[in-house]
N, C-alpha and C positions, 0 to 999 in steps of 0.2 A: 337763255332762260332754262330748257332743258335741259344745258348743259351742268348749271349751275343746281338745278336740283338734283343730278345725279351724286355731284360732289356729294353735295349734303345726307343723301342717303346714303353714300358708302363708308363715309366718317361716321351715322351713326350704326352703319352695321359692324365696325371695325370695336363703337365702343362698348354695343351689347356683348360682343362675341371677347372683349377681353377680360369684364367683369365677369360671363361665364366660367372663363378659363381660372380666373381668382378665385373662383367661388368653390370650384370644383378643387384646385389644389389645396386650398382651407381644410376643405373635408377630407381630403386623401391623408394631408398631412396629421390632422387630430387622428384620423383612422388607424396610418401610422405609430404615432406616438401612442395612442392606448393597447394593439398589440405587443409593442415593445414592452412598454411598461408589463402589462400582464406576462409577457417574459419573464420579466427579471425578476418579477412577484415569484412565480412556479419554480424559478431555479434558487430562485433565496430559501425556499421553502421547504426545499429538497435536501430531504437529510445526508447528511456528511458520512463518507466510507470512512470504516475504522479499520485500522490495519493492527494487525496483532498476530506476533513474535509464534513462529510455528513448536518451539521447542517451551518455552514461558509466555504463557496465555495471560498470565498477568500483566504481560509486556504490551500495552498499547500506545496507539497514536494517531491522530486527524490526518496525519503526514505519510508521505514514502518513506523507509529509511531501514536504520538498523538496530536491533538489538541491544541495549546499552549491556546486557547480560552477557550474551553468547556470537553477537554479532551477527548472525543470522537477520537475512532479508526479512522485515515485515508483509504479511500478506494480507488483503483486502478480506474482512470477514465477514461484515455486515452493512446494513442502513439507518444503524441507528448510533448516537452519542456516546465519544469511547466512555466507559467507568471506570470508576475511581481505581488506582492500582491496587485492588487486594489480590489475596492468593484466592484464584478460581474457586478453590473448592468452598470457600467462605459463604459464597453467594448463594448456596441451596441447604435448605435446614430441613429437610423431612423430618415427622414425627418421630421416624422411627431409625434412627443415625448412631452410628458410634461415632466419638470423637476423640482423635487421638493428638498430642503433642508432639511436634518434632525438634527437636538442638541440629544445630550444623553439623554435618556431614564430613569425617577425616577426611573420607576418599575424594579424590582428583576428579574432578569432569563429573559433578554431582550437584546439585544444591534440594538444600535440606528444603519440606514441608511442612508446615506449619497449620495448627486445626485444621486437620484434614479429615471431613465428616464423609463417613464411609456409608451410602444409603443400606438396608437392605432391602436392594429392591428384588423383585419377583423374577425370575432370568429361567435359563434354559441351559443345559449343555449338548455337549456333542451327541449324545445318549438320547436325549429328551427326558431327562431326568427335571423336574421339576425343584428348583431351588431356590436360597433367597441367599443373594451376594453376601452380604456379612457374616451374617451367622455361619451355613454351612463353605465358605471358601476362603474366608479371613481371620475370624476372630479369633485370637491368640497364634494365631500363624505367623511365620516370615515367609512373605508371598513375594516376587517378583511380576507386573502385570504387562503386558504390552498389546495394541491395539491396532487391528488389521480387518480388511473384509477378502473375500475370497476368488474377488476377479479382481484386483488390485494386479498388476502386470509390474508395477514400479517398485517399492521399497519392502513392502508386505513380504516379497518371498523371502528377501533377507532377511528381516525381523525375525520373521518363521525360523526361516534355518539357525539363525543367533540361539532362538529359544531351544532348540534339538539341540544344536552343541552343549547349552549350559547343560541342558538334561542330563548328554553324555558328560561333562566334567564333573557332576555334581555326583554322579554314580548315585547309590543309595539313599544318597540325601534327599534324593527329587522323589516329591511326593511323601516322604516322612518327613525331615527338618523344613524342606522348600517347597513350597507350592506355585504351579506357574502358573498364571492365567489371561487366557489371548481372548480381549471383548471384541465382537465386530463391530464396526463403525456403520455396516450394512443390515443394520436386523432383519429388513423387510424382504431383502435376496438370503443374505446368510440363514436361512430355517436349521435345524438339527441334523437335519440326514446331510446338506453341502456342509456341514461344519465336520461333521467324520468324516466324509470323503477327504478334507483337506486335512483333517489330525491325520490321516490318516499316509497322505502322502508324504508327510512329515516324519513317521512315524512315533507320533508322541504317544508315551509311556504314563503309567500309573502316578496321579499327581501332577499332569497337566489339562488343563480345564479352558475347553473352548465356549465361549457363552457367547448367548443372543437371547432373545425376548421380544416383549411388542418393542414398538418404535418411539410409547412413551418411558417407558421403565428405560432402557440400555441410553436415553438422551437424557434422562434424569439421570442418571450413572455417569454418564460419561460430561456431564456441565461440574459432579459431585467432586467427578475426578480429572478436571481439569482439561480431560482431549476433546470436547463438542467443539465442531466447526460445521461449517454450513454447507461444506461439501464434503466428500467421502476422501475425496482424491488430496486433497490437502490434509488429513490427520497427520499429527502428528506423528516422528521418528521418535516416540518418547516413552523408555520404561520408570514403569515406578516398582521401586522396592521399599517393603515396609516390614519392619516386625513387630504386630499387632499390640501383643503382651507388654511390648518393650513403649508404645506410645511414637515408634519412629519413622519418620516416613520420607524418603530423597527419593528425587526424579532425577534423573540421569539420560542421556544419550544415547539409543538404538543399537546405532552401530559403531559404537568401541568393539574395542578387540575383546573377546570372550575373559583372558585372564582380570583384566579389570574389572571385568562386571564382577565374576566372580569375586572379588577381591571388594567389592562393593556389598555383593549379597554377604557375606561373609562378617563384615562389620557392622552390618543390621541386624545378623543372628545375635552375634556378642553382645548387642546389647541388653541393657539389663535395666526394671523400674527401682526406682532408690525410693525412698520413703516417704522423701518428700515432694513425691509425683512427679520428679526431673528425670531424665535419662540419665544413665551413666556412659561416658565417652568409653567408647573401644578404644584397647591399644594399638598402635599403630605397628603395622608391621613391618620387623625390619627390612634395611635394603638392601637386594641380593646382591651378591659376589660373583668373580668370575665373568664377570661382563666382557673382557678381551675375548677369552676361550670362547665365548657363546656369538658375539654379531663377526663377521668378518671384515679386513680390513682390505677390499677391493676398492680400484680406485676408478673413482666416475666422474661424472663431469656435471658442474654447476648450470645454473639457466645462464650465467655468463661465459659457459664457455671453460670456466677453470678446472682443473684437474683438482680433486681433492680424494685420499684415502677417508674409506667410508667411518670405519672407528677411530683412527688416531685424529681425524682433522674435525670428524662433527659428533663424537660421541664422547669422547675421553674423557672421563671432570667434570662432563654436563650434564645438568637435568634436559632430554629431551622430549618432542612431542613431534614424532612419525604419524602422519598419514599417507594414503596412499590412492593417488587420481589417475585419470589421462583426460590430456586434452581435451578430447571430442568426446567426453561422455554427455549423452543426454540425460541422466538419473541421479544419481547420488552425490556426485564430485562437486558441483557447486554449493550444495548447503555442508558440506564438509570441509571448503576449502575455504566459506565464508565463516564458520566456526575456528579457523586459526586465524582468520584477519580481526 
């Protein structure tokens, strides 16, 4: 009989003890599913990275990838929904803007701008001289502009030194026909006295113009004119050349070789307003001579190993496009070598 009620009480302790364990899993498991759920709620909700083209900011995408323009990596620039592809400068209309027309661009390694509204915003120069971008830096000028801040370790001192060479090619030009001007990406470091110390290391000349300003003025300038990004270190390698008068405006390439730009600034000057408020195209200049005498015809060796003379086997007859990398760079050589792929 004792025996028999023990049975009985350990069947029913076995069956309290497994509807607990039901009970208890019930509830972990709703516990479970509604944290999941509120997962996937917070990640659906979470705005999508836009990735946009370091050289064409009008170039965007929800995706990794490339460039459809220049081939260049797209880079992560923000958290919110890419927009519509217009030309950057489109998307800021100050009161107070000029707005100029551009036609495509003769020169090679260029593409033309189009309503490119020029703020006049409130700025500063190397001086402290107190200025407003359009009026006193632009307006009826052919300006070349490029964009740098002053601890920049990576591309900036090249840019710099590109701008010192045009300086020196342009001899007398620079600062009567051409005006340069280097925006900092860094207003809030870049102040006036580190913007001369760095013109200065440069030694830029009469006619080159380093600006900075608050941090809303030089971000409303720089969205106008297409280089705002979210970080300093990612601005772009991107000059622009415009000649005011003329309505012209082409972004171009950093770090080409000095003769093209020039040959780019040069095709902005020529140009000229026709009457019925279009540009008139510059001529195009001819193509030089003597190319034998001038590259030499030493004989190197291909990525496969083959033996080829430098001008009879890969110049002769052809239109080419020379750059120039190494391997193990960590700097410049991959968005230059993704710009020939």
């Amino acid at each position: 009989m004792i025996v028999s009620f023990l049975i009985r009480l350990t069947r029913s302790f076995f069956l309290v003890a497994g509807c607990a364990l039901l009970l208890l899993s019930g509830v972990s498991y709703n516990t479970d599913t509604a944290a999941q759920t509120r997962s996937r709620v917070a990640r659906s909700a979470k705005p999508a990275v836009v990735y946009e083209c370091p050289m064409h900011p009008e170039v965007t995408s929800s995706k990794r990838g490339k460039c459809s323009k220049c081939g260049m990596f797209l880079r992560a620039t923000s958290k919110s929904s890419p927009p519509a592809r217009t030309t950057p400068a489109a998307t800021l209309a100050p009161p107070n803007t000029a707005t100029t027309e551009g036609t495509p661009s003769v020169g090679s390694g260029s593409d033309a701008v189009g309503n490119l509204r020029i703020p006049d915003a409130s700025v500063l120069d190397q001086n402290g001289r107190r200025l407003n971008f359009y009026t006193d830096l632009v307006k009826d000028k052919t300006v070349i502009i490029n964009f740098i801040f002053t601890t920049c370790t990576n591309i900036c001192p090249s840019l710099t030194a590109t701008f010192r060479g045009l300086q020196q090619d342009l001899g007398p030009r620079a600062g009567r026909d051409v005006q340069l001007i280097s925006i900092s990406v860094d207003p809030t470091v870049d102040v006036p006295e580190r913007l001369k110390e760095y013109s200065q290391r440069f030694k830029a000349g009469p006619g080159w113009t380093f600006v900075t300003g608050s941090k809303s003025e030089i971000d409303g300038l720089l969205k106008a004119l297409g280089a705002l990004v979210t970080t300093k270190t990612d601005h772009t390698p991107m000059f622009l050349i415009g000649n005011d008068s003329a309505g012209y405006w082409t972004r171009t390439y950093g770090l080409r070789n000095r003769a093209s730009l020039v040959k780019t600034i040069d095709e902005a000057a020529a140009r000229k307003p026709t009457a019925a408020g279009t540009v008139a195209e510059a001529k195009p200049t001819p193509a030089s001579s003597g190319s034998a005498s001038y590259f030499p015809n030493h004989i190197l060796l291909t990525q496969d190993n083959k033996p080829v003379h430098f001008y009879d086997d890969l110049l002769k007859g052809k239109v080419v496009l020379i750059n120039f990398v190494f391997t193990t760079c960590q700097g410049v050589c991959s968005p230059i070598t993704a710009n020939l792929a």
